[in-house]
N, C-alpha and C positions, 0 to 999 in steps of 0.2 A: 504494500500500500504506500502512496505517497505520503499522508500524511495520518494522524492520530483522528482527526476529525472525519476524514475518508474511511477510514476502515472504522468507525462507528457507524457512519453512517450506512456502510456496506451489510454492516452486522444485523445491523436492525430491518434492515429491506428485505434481507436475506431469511431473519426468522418472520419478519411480518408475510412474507408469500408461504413459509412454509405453515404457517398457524392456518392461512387461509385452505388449505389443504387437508391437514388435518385435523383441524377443530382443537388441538391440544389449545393448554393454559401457554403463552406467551413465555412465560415467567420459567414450564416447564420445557420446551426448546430452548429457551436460552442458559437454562441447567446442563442441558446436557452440552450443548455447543460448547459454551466458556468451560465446565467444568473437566469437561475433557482435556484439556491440557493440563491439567495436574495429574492425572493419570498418564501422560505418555512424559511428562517431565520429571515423571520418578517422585513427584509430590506425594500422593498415595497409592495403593494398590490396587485397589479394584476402587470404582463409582456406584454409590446407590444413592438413589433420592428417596427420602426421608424429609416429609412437610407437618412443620408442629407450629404451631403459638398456641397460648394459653397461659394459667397461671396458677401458680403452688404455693402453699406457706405466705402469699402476697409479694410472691416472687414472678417476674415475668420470663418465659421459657421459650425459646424458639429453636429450630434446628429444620435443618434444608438438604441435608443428607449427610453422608458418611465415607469413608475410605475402605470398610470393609472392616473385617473381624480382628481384633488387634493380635488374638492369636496367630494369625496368617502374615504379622507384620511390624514382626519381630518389637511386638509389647507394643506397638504404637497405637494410640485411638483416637483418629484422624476424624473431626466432625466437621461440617461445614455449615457455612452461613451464607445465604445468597442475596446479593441484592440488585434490584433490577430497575432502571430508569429508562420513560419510554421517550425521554424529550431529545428533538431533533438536536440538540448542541451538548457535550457529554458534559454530565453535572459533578460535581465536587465533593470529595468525602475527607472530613477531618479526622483528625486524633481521636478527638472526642464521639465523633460519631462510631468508629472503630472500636473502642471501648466499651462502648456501650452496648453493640451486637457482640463481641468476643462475652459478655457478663450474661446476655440471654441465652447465650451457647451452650457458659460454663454451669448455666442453673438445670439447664435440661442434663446435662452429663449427671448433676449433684443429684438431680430430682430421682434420677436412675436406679440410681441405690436403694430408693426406700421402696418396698414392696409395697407401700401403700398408695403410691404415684403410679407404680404399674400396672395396678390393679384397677387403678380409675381410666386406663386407655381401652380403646374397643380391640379384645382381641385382633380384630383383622386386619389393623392398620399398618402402616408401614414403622409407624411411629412405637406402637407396642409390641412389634421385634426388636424392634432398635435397642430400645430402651430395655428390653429383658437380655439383648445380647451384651449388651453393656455391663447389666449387672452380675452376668453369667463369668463375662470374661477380665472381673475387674484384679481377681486378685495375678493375672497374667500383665496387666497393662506398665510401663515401664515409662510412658511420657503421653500427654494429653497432649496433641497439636489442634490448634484452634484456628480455623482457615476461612479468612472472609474472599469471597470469589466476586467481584461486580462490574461492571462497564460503565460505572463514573471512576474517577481521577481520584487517585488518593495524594493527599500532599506532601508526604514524606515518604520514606520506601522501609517497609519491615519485612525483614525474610530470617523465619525461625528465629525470633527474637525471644529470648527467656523471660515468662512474665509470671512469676511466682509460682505455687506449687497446690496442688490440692489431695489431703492427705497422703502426702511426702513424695506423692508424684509430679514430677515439673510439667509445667504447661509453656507451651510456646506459642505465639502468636505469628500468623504469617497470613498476608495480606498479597492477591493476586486482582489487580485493578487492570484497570481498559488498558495503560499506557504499558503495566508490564505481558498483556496478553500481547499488545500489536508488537511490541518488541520482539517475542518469540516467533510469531508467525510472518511476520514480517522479512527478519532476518536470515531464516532456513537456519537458522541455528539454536542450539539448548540454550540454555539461560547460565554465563558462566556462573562456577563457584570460586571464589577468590578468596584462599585461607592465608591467616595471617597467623603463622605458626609462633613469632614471636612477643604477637601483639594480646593474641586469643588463646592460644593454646599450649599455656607453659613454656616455649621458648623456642630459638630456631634448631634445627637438623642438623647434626654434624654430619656431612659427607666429606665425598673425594671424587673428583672432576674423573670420569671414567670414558673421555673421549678428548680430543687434541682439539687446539683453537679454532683448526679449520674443520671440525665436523658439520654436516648440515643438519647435523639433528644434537646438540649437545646431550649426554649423559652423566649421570650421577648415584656414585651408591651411596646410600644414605641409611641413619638409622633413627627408627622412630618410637619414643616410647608405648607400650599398649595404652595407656591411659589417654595419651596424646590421641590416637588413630581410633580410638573409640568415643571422647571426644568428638573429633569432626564426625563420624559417622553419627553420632547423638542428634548434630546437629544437623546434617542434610540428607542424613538414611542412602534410600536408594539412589539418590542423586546425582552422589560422589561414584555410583556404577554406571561404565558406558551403556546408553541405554539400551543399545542392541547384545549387553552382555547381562545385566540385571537379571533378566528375563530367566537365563538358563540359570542364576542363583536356586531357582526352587529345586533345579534337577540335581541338587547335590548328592551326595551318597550320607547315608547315616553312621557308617564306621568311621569317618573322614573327622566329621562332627564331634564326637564322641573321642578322638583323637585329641584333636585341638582344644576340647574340652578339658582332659585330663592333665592334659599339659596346663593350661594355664590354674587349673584349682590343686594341682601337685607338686609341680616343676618347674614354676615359673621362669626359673632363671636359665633352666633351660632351653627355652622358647625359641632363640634366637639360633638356637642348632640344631634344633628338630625339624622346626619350621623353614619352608622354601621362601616366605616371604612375599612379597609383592611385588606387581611389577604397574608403575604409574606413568600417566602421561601429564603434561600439563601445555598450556598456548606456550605460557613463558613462565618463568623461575625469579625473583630478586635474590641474589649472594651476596653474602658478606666474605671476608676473608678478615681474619682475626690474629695477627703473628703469626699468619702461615697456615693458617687454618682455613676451612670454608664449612661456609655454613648456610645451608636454605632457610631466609626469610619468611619466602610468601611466595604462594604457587597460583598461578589463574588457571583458570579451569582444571585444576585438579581430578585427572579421575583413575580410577582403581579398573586397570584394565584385564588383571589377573591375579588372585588373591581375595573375593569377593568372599567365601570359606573364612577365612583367617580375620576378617574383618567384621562379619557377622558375628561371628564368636565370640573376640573382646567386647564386642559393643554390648552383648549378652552376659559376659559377667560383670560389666558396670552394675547389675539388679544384684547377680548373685554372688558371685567375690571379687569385690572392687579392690583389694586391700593386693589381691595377684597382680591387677594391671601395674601397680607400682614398681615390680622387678622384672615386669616385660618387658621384651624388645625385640624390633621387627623390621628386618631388612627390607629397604625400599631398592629397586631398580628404577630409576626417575628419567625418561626422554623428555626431551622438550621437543613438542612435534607442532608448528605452525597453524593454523585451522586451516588453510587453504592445502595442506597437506595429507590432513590427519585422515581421511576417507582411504587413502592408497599405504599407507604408513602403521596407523595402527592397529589393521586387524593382523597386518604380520608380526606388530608387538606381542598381541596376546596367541597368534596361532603357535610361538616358536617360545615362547616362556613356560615354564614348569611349571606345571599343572598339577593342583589336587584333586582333579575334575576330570573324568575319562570323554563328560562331554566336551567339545573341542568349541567353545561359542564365536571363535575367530569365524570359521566355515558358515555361518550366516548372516554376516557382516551384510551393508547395503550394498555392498559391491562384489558380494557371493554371483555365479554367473543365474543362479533363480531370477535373481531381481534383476539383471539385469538385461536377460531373456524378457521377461515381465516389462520391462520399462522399455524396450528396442521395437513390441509386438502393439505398444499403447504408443507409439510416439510414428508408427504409418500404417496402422489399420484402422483403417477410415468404417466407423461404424455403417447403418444403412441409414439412409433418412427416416425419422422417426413418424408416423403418422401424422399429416397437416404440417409436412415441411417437404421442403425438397435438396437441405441441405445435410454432406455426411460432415460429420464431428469422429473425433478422436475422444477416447477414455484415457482421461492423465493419469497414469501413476506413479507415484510420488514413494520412488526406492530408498533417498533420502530429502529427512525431513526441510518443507520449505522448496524445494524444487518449483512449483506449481508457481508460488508469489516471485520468486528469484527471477523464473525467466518472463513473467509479464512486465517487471521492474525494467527488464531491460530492455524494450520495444515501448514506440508511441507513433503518435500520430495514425495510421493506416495498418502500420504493422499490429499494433496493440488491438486497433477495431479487427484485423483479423484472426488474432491469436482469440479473441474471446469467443468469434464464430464457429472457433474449427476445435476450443478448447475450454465447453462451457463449467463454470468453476461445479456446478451441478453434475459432472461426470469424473471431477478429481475421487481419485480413491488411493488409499493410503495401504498400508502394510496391512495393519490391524485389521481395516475392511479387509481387504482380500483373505485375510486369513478367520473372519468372524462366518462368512456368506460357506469358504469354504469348508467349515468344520463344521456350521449347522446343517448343510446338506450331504457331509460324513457323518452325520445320526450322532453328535458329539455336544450336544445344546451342553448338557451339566459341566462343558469344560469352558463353553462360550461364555455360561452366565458367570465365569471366577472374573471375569475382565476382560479389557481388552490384552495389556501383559501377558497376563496368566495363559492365555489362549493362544495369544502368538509363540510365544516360549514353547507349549504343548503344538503348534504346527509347525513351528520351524524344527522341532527336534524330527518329528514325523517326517517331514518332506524333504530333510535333507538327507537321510536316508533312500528314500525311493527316487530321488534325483543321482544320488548315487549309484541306484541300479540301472535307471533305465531316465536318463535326461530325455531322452529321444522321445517319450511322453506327451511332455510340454511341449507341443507345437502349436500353429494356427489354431488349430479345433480347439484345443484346451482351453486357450485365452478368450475366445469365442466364450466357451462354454461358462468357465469364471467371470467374465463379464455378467450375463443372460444370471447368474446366480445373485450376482450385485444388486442389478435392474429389480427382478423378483422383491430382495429382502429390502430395499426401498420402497418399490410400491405398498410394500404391506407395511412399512412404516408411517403409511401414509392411510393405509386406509385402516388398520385395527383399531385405530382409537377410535372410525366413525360406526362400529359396530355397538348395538344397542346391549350388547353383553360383556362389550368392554368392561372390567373392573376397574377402571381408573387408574392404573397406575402398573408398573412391568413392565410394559411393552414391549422391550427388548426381550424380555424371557418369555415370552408369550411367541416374541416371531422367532424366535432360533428355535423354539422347541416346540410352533406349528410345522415348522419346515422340517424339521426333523423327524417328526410322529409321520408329512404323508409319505416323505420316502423309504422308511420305513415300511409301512403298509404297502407303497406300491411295489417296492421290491418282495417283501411276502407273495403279492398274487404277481409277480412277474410281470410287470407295468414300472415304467419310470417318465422321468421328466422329457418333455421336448423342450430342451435347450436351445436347440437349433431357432427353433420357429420362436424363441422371446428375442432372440440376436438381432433375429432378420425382423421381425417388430418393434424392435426395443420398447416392448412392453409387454406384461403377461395378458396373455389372452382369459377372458372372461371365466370360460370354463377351468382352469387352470386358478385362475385368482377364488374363483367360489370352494374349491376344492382346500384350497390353501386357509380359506378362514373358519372354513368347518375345522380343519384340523386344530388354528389357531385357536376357538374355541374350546374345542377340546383340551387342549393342554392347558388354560387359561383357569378352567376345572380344578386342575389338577394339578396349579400353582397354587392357587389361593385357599386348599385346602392341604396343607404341610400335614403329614403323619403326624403323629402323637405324640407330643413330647415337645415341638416346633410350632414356636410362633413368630418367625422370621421368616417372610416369602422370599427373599431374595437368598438368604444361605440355604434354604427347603432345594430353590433352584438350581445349588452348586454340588447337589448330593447325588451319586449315582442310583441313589432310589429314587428322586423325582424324575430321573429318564428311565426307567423299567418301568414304573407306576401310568407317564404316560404314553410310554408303548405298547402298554396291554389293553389302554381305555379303547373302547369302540367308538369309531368313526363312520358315520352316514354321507359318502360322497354323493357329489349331484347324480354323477351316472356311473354305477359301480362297476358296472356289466359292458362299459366302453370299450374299443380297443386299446393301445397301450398312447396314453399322452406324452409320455418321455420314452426318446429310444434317446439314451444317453449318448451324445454326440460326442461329448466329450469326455475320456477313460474315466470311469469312476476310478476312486482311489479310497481305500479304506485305513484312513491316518490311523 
């Protein structure tokens, strides 16, 4: 976007056609758009919305949603607070104003606790999971982060700022306004982290220069206290992990853990020679050199590009033996890799560094040959003209992040009015997406609903395997076909909320696990998708769309009704019994007795 005023006004035109569409709340499109970049910026783990006001004790309580189960995140219990202005010029939030939602935030956390607050919510709300997952998972929680998300201008900048403690758990405040969202998507780049080891974090890094003046990539081995490295991770979690490496975090091995465990609550002091240590990147480094010493300052964009294990782990005994991180210590391997480099440069850091991890997370970098088959097949296959046009477009996607804005930045005049014709921001699709469309129509919704993360991690791991056996797969037909899956899970993004059995609220678990329950069944009676014929419509045909919200329905059943024990719809929908439960419900298709609507055009793949 050119400027901050432009890309509000983008934002807002953009969720105003899409309300018009589907009848949702404003307030809940604009939830999910904005709050989605705290999710792919390692801010939190998974996304739920969660809508409360109200009032306790003559306390006033609000909450807007959640980062997911604090057990899943590493003790964190990420709440959020949204706020939404519909005025054409973007409006202004102070200190004060901030405060004062971060204190309605922290009274629904408080209210959590008392079984007599939980008891006054309607079992089936989104709100009366929340708040019982809350009180389920408290004595797990190791740091309250309190997250205001909005599209007015805040006037000073907080990012994970320490703002007191609530029953000895620290609470942090972090604040994601209009000017730092247009920042990220603007720039195609993550949001740096700039640590100041000396300033913040007990003192700077003794190393040793591990490359000659004229290197293009300077090196440094370095060593850093555990307490220090748990510390920053305290403070920006996932963040401090490259974000295409984060991901494969969950796939750790449990002896590894248990490992690294034992070392620091036995051996501390032997840490530094058991452990391989870490291997980091950062834009650039400040050094001091001290009587012949050197020593790192301060790292910009710090990130843990191999060592995500070993840094998990100390952060974890910050809760439970803090007094070991004192005689830890933990070999750093530190490049300094330019950002205009670091796409070619660092996944060979982390593919050729020592690993405690037999998964290899370099191998699905954005510049693994997947994506970049995916992005060479989206950038000259000209879609078909869409019904009531007669012009073909291209489906952009975006291998790495910001691609999309980058190159319209850099065209104007005629060139710009073309790139929008032939590249409408309406068919950008990103990693996530492609990997959300294709795992709900591999019968996999319970992995979809963990996040968008949690889900790519679980199909990158998948796919880079079967690209291993047979790349030759992935051809024309397939991106066809992955497209025609996108198309699909939009339309019905569009149309389940105007269903009169909508329950208000899911949506998402509702469409990954309609699409999943009819392939399902069509595969049972030997019937599948015509992918083919949504390509060449770019849009699902009628019979195909009825078919799709029956099933939608169905599942929609069978969210809102969590087994016994579960009153949290969205963790019900993360459990591989809520995909058994609704593959077994019975389905009434329009025309059961049809011939077959999908001959899969393009190779099923069973991740």
């Amino acid at each position: 976007m050119d400027s901050i005023l432009e890309f509000s006004a983008d934002l807002l035109a953009g969720l105003r056609t899409e309300q018009a569409e589907t009848d949702l709340p404003l307030s809940d499109l604009a939830f999910d758009r904005m709050c989605s970049a705290l999710e792919s910026e390692g801010e939190i783990e998974a996304l739920d919305r969660v809508e409360y006001a109200g009032t306790a004790l003559g306390k006033t309580l609000r909450i807007d949603g959640t980062g997911g189960d604090p057990r899943d995140a590493d003790g964190i219990l990420s709440v959020i607070i949204f706020e939404m202005f519909e005025t054409d010029e973007p409006s202004t939030i102070h200190s004060a104003d901030a405060k004062r939602l971060f204190g309605h935030l922290l009274n629904f956390v408080r209210a959590s606790l008392r079984k007599e607050f939980r008891d006054s919510l309607h079992p089936e709300t989104a709100a009366a999971g929340t708040a019982q997952m809350i009180a389920t998972a408290w004595r797990s929680v190791t740091k309250i982060k309190l997250i205001l998300v909005t599209n007015a201008i805040y006037s000073a900048r907080i990012d994970a700022v320490l703002a007191g403690s609530m029953a000895e758990v620290p609470i942090t405040y972090n604040i994601w306004d209009l000017t730092r969202l247009h920042r990220i998507e603007s720039s195609g780049m993550r949001e740096k982290i700039v640590v100041r080891f000396d300033r913040d974090f007990g003192g700077a890094l003794p190393a040793i220069a591990a490359s000659g003046d004229d290197a293009a990539f300077p090196s440094y081995l370095a060593v850093i206290r555990g307490r220090q490295l748990a510390d920053i991770y305290d403070r920006w979690g996932a963040r401090m992990l490259e974000s295409n490496i984060r991901s494969f975090i969950q796939a750790r091995r449990k002896s590894v853990n248990d490992g690294i465990r034992n070392t620091i609550n036995h051996e501390p002091e032997m840490f530094f020679s058991y452990n391989n240590g870490l291997s980091a990147t950062a834009d650039s480094v400040e050094v001091e050199n001290v009587g012949g010493a050197i020593r790192i300052v301060a790292a910009r964009n710090l990130q843990i590009v191999n060592g995500g294990q070993t840094t998990a782990s100390l952060h974890a005994a910050l809760k439970h033996s803090p007094d070991s991180l004192d005689r830890v210590h933990v070999q750093v391997k530190l490049t300094v890799v330019p950002p205009d480099a670091s796409e070619d440069v660092v996944p060979n850091i982390s593919r050729f560094a020592n690993s405690q991890n037999k998964i290899d997370a370099a191998d699905f970098f954005s510049n693994h040959p997947f994506h970049l088959r995916v992005e060479e097949f989206s950038r000259r296959l000209f879609a078909p003209p869409a019904q009531g046009s007669t012009r073909q477009t291209l489906w952009f996607y975006e291998r790495a992040k910001g691609q999309y804005f980058v190159a319209r930045a850099r065209l104007s005049g005629a060139e710009r009015t073309k790139f929008d014709r032939e590249c409408p921001k309406s068919q950008l699709f990103l990693k996530t997406d492609l990997a959300k469309a294709e795992y709900s129509f591999g019968m996999k919704p319970d992995i979809v609903s963990k996040g968008a993360q949690k889900n790519f991690a679980a199909f990158a791991t998948g796919i880079g395997e079967l690209w291993a056996e047979d790349e030759a797969g992935y051809d024309e037909t397939w991106f066809k076909g992955m497209v025609a899956k996108i198309i699909i899970f939009r339309a019905l993004e569009k149309a389940v909320p105007r269903q009169e059995w909508y329950p208000g609220g899911y949506r998402a678990n509702i469409i990954t696990y309609g699409i999943a329950k009819l392939v399902f069944d069509g595969t049972k009676s030997g019937r599948s998708l015509d992918l083919a014929s949504v390509w060449t419509a770019q849009s699902v045909p009628d019979t195909l769309m009825s078919d799709l919200l029956a099933a939608c329905e169905a599942a929609a059943d069978v969210l809102t009704s969590p087994e016994s024990g579960m009153k949290n719809v969205t963790e019900w929908a993360k459990k591989p019994a809520c995909w058994e439960a609704v593959s077994r419900c019975a389905v009434v298709y329009e025309d059961p007795g049809a011939a077959p609507r999908i001959r899969i055009v393009a190779r099923a793949r069973a991740h």
